[in-house]
C-alpha positions in Angstrom: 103.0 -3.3 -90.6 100.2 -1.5 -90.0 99.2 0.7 -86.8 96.5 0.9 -84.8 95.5 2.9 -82.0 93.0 2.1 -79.3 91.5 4.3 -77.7 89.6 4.6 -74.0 86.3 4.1 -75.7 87.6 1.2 -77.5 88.8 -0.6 -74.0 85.7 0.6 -72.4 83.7 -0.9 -75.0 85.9 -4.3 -74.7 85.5 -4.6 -71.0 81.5 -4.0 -71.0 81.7 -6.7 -73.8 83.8 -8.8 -71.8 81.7 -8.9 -68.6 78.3 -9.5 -70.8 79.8 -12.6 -71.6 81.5 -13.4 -68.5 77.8 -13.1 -66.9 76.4 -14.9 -69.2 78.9 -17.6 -69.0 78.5 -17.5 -64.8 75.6 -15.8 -63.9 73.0 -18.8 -65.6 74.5 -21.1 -63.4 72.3 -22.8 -60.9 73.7 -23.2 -57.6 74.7 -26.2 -56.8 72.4 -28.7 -54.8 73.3 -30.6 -51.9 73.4 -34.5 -52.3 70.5 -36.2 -49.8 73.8 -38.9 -49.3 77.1 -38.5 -48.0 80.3 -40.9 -47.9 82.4 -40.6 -45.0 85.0 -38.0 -46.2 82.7 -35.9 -47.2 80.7 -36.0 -43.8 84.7 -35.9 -41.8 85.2 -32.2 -43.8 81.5 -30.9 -43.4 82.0 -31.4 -39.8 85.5 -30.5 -39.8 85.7 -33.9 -37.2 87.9 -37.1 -37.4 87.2 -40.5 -38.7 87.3 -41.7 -35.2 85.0 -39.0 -33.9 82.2 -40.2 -36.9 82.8 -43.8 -35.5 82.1 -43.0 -32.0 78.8 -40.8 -33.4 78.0 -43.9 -35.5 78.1 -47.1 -32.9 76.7 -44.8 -29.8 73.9 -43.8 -32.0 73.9 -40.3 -32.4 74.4 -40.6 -36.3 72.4 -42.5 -38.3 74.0 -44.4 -41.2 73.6 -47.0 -44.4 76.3 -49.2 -45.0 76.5 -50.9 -48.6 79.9 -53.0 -48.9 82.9 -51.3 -47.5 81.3 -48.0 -48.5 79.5 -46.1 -45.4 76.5 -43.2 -46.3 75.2 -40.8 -44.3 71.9 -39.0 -44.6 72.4 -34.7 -44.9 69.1 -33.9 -43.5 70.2 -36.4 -40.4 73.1 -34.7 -40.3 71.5 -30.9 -40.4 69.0 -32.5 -37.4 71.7 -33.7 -35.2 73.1 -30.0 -35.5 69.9 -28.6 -34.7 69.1 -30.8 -31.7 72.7 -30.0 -30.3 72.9 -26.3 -30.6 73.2 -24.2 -27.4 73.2 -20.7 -26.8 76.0 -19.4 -24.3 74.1 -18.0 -21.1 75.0 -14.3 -20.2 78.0 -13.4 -18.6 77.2 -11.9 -15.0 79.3 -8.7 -13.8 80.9 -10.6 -10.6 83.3 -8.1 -9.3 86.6 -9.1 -9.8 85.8 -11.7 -12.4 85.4 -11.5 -16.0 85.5 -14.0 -18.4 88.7 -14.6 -18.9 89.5 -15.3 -15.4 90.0 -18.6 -14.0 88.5 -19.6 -10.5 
């Protein structure tokens, strides 16, 4: 049985080796693109909401929607709108003496 003995060059060499073709096996990748239609499921986890709570958007209007058979699709970009249209920005918090913000009337 034969020796052999590696050396720090040797494993340096092996782990610039090694990420060359880990880089080339990731890095090439292109990211991946976002789907113009959505089921359901996938609309419930992207909105971290419940089935219920996509109803209720659905009948009252607020979400548009396609329904083919049982299955129910929902546009992205109506999605990324309805997001848009309903952001807010929290108004500054006034120095009332006494109060802060974690006070309660």
């Amino acid at each position: 049985m034969a020796v052999e003995i590696v050396t720090k060059d040797d494993l340096a060499e092996f782990k610039n080796s090694l990420i060359k073709e880990l880089s080339e096996l990731f890095g090439n990748r292109k990211p991946k693109e976002q789907r113009e239609w959505l089921k359901t499921y996938e609309v419930m986890a992207l909105l971290d909401i419940s089935k219920s709570t996509l109803h209720q958007l659905r009948i009252n209007g607020t979400l548009a929607y396609t329904r083919i058979g049982h299955c129910v699709y929902y546009k992205y970009n109506d999605i990324r709108e309805l997001m848009e249209k309903n952001k807010t920005q929290n108004p500054p918090l006034r120095n009332v003496k006494g109060h802060n913000r974690f006070s309660f009337p």
